[in-house]
N, C-alpha and C positions, 0 to 999 in steps of 0.2 A: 609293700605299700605302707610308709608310715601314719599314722593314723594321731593328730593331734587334739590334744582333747583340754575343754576349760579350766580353769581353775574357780571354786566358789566354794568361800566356808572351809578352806584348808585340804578339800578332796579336787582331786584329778576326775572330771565330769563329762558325760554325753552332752549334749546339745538336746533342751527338750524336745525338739520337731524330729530328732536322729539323723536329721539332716546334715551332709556335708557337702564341702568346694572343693573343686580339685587345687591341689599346691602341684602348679608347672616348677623346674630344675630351668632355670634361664639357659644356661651351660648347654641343653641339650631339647630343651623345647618340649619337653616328654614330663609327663603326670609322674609324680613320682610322691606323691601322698596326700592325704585329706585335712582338711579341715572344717569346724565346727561351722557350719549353716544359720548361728544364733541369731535371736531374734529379742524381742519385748519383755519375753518372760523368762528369757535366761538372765537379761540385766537385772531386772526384777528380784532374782532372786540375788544376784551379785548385790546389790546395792542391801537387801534386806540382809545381809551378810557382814554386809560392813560396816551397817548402824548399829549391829548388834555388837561386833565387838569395837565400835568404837568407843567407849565408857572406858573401858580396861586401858586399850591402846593409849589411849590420853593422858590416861593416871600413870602408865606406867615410868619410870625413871628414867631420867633423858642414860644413863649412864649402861640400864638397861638393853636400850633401845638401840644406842650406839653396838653394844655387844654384837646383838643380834645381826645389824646389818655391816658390821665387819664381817663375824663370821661368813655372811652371804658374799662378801666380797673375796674371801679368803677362797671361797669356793669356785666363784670364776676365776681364780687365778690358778688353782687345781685342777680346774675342765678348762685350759685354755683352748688347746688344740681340738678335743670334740668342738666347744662353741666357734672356733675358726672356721673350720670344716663346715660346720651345718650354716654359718653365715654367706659364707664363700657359694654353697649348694641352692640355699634358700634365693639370695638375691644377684648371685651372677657376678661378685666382687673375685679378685684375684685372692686365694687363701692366705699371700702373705700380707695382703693390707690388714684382712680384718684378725689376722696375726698380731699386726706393727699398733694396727689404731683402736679398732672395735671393740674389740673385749678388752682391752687394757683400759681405755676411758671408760668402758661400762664398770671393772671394777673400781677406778680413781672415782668414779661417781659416787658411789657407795659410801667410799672410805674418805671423805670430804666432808660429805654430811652427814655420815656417823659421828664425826667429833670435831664439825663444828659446831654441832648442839651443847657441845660437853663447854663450849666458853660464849653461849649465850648471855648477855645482861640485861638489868633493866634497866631502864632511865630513870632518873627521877628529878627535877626542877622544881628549888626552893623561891619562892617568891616573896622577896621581898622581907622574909621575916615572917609571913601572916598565913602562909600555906604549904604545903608540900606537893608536885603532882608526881603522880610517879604511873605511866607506861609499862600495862602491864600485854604480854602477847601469849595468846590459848590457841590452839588448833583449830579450825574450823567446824569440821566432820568429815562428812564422806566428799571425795572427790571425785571427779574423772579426768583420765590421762590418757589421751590421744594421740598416738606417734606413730611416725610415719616409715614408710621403706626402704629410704636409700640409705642408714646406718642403721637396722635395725635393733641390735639391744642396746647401743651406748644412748640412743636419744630416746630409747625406755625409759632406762636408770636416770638418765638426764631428768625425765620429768619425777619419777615414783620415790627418788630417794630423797630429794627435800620435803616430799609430802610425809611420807614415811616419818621422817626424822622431825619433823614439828610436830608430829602426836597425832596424825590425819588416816584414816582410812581409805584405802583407791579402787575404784571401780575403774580396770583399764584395758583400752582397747589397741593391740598392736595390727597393723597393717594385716590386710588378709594376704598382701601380696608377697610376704615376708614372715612367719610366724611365727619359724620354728623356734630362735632363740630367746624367744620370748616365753614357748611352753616349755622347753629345758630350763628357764630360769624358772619357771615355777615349781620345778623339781627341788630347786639348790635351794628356793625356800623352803621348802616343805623338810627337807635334811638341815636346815639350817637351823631349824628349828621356830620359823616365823610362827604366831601365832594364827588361829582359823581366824580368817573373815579381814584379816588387816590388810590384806592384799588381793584383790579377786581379778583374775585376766579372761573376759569374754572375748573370743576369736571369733570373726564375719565379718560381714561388709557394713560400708559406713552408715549407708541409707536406713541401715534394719540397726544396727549395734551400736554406731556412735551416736548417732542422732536421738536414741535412746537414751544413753547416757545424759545429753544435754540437754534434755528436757524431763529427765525425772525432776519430779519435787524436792529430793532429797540429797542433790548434788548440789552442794555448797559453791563448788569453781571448777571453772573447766580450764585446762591446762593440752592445747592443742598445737602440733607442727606440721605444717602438710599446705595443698597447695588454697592460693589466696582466697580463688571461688567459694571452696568449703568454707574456709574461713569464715568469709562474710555470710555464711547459712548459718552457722556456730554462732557469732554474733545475734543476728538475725531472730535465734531461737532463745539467749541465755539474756541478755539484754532488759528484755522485758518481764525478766522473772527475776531481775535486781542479780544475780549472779556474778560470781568473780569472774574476770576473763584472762588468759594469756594466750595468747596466739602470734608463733612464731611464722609467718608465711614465706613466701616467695620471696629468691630476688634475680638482680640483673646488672650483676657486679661490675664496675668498672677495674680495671688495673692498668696503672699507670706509671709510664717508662719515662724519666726527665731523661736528657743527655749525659749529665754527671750521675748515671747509676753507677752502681758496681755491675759490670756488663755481664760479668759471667754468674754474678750469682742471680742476676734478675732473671736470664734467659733458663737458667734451669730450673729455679722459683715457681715462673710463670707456664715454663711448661708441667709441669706437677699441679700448678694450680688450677688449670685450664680443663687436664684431663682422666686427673684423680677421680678413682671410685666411676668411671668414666661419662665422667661431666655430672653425675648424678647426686652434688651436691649443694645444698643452695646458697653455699659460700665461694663456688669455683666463680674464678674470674674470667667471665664470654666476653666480655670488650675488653680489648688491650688498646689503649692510647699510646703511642710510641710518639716521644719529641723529634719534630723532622730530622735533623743534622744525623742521628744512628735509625734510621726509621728504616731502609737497607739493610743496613748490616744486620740488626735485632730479627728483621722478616726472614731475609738469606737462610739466618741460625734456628731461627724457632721456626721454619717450616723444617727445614734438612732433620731435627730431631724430631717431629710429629710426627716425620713419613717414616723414621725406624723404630717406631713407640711398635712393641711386639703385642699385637692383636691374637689371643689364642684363649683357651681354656682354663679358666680357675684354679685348676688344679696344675698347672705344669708353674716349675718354679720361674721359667725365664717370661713366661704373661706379664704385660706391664697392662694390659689392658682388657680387663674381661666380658660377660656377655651382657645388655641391655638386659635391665629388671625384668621386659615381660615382652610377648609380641605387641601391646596395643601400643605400651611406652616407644618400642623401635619404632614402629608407625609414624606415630609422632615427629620423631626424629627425623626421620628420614622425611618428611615432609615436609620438615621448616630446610633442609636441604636441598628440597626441589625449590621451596620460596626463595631462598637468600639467590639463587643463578637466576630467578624471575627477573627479582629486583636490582640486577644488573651485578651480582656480587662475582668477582671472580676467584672460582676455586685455585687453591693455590695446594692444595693437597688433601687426600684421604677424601671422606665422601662415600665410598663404594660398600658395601656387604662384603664381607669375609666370612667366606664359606670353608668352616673346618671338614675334617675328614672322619668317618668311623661314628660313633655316638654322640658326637660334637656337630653332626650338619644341620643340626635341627637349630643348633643354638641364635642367639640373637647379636650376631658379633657384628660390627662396625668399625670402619678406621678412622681414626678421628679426623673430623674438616675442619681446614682454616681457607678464612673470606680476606677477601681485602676487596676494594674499591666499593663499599656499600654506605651509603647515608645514616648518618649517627642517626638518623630519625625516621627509621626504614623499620618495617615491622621485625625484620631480623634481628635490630640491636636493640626493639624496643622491649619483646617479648620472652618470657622467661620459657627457653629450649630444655633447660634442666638434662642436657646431652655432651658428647663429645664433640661439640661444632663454638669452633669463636671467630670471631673477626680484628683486625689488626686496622688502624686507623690511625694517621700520621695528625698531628697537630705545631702550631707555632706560638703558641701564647697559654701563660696560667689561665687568661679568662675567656678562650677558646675550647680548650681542654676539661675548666670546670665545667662551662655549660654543655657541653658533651656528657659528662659523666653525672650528670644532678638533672638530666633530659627524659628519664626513664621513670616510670610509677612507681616504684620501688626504691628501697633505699636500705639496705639488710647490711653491705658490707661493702670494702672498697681496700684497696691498696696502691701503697705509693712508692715509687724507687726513686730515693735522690740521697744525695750528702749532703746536702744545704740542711743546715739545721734549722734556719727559719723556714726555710719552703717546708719542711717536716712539719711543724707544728702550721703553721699559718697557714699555709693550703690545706693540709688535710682538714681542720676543722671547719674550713668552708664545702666538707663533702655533704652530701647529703644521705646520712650514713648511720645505721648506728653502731657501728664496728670500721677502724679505719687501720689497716697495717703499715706501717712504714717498712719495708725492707724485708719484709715477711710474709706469711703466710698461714694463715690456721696455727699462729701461736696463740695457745691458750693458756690461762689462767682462772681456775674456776673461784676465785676472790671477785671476779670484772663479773659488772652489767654486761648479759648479750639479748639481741633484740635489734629490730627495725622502725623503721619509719617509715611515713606513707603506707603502700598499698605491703609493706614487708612486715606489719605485724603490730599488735599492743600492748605495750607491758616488756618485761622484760626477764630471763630468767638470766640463773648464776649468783652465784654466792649467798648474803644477805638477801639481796632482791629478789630469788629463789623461796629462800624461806620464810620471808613478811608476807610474799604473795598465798602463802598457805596455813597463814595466821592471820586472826583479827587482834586487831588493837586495844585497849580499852586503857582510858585514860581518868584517874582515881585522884578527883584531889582533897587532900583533908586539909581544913584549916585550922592553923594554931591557935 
């Protein structure tokens, strides 16, 4: 039974209540370790932890500070395979994704804003002859950082290493349903040599621990990914206390097939997109718009590869698709699959429970569904499944297709296949989007704005926008 325990003030900590949750193995359905039960007064002290050494943290040299969280980087590049393994365990991903993606962006995390601190500037605007202003940016204080469990530590480091790297202190809460990689990364600090109290991880549920977080007094901004409802509780609470916000929420991705795509790279694109991490991504594309003229052919091909997408255990190398995060998430799932054949959707494949063999029956495995014949404006296309299920929907016009894909509350991300260089630019930017791929998929850049619109979030993280969001401004004008 492994037994997870907090981080606070630079020691590995009980839960004051001694309180634990059980941590289920998706893989196999079975308890397979504990977790911290935290509540009020464990934040409590996290946050008193991080006031404390925020003075130091602040002061210390960006050059410093870079060091330090290299070296933390240097160190999940050295545990690749443990943190694979316990990612793959923890949340029910195939061991080679979070192989290929997970730990590898969670180190590029690190090592992005370790030294893009080191070519920070200031501004400065002369006026006129009669003034000087010059822009200057300081760290906040303490934060909280709220992430969620369908990539567990890359959208950790995602949020903690621009706060980190702008001179901030974090009070941070990683998914109960997911935690492990979160308190092995609090190991690699602690050998990394992070200083006490500049990073504190309370483990628990959101109700008792995050909600805490976002309403202490001494949380300067909250930095949240996870679903939209919470969201707007997190607003709700931090709002009225003048607090910073960002909040990455939900979406209900459009992707979109012109006739002049590149037909074989969209079809194989789109299935990767579709049913990566399996579907438990809030960048996977659930609507596929297909241009009538290949709307056949495209369906023919991307059903024949979803019904041989290999459904098995995390751990076997030939899984292309592993177990649902938890039993309540399958639930779920499986229940907007009873809805979509309600609402007149006809199964074109996958759908069923996949029952492995041996220590695997318990697990939460699924074969991916694809819909066709359901109304763009059916609760199926409109709602975010956050699963292995999408629907395939034919169109005849740019301004058919956009109002299809700009039809849903959300607006996080979208993609588009064509060689038209003007439909490239000209339609995408009429998505309603804040993320728009031509010809790809989950290519990243952590230099880019990411973030959504509408009901998909506030604010924006990545790059610069990353790090302004966990500094204040202050603007100093002397006159001559």
């Amino acid at each position: 039974m492994e037994r997870i325990l907090n981080y606070i003030a630079g020691e590995l900590i009980e839960p004051q209540s001694g309180e634990y949750l059980e941590n289920i193995e998706p893989a196999t359905g079975k308890v397979y370790g504990e977790i911290p039960d935290s509540a009020q007064k464990d934040v409590e002290a996290a946050v008193q932890s991080a006031d404390k050494a925020f003075p130091a943290w602040s002061n210390t040299s960006r050059e410093e500070r870079s060091r330090i969280m290299l070296k933390i980087a240097d160190l999940i590049d050295e545990n690749l395979d443990m943190l694979a393994m316990a990612e793959a365990k923890d949340n029910g991903k195939p061991v080679k994704l979070a192989k290929s993606v997970d730990i590898p962006r969670a180190s590029a995390n690190m090592r992005f804003f370790a030294t893009a601190i080191l070519h920070e500037s200031t501004e400065a605007h002369q006026t006129d002859g009669d003034a000087i202003n010059m822009t200057l940016r300081s760290p906040i204080g303490v934060v909280g950082c709220i992430s969620p469990w369908n990539l567990p530590l890359y959208l950790f480091t995602w949020k903690i290493a621009p706060a980190l790297a702008a001179g901030n202190t974090v009070v941070a809460k990683p998914s109960e349903i997911t935690p492990m990689t979160a308190f092995l990364f609090s190991k690699l600090c602690i050998e990394a040599g992070l200083p006490k109290g500049v990073l504190n991880i309370v483990h628990g549920l959101g109700p008792k621990v995050g909600q805490a977080i976002v309403e202490h007094k001494e949380t300067k901004a909250i930095s949240f990914t996870g679903g939209t409802q919470t969201g707007k509780r997190i607003a709700a609470t931090a709002a009225p206390m003048f607090k910073k916000i960002s909040l990455e929420l939900g979406g209900k991705n459009p992707n979109i097939i012109f006739a002049d795509c590149d037909f074989e790279r969209a079809l194989k694109t789109s299935l990767h997109s579709s049913f990566a991490n399996q579907g438990q991504i809030c960048l996977c594309g659930s609507r596929i718009f297909i241009e009538r003229p290949i709307y056949e052919k495209f369906r023919d091909a991307f059903v024949a590869k979803a019904s041989k997408l290999k459904v098995g255990s995390p751990y076997e190398p030939e899984s292309q698709v592993g177990a649902l995060v938890s039993e309540s998430h399958f639930g779920k799932v499986r229940s907007y699959i009873d809805l979509a054949k309600k609402e007149g959707g006809k199964l074109l494949c996958g759908g069923d429970v996949v029952q492995l063999e041996g220590d695997y029956s318990g697990g939460y495995y699924l074969q991916p569904a694809v819909f066709e014949n359901l109304p763009f404006n059916c609760r199926t296309n409109q709602e975010e499944i956050f699963g292995p299920v999408v629907t395939l929907t034919p169109f005849d016009t740019e301004e058919e297709v956009l109002n299809m894909a700009n039809s849903t509350p959300y607006g996080l991300s979208a993609s588009v296949w064509t060689n038209n260089l003007n439909r490239a630019y000209g339609f995408s930017s009429k998505i309603k989007s804040g993320i728009v791929w031509v010809n790809c998929w989950l290519f990243r850049d952590l230099r880019t704005p990411f973030g959504g619109v509408k009901n998909s979030g506030v604010g924006r993280e990545g790059g610069w926008e990353a790090l302004n969001f966990f500094m204040e401004k202050q603007n100093i004008c002397i006159r001559l």
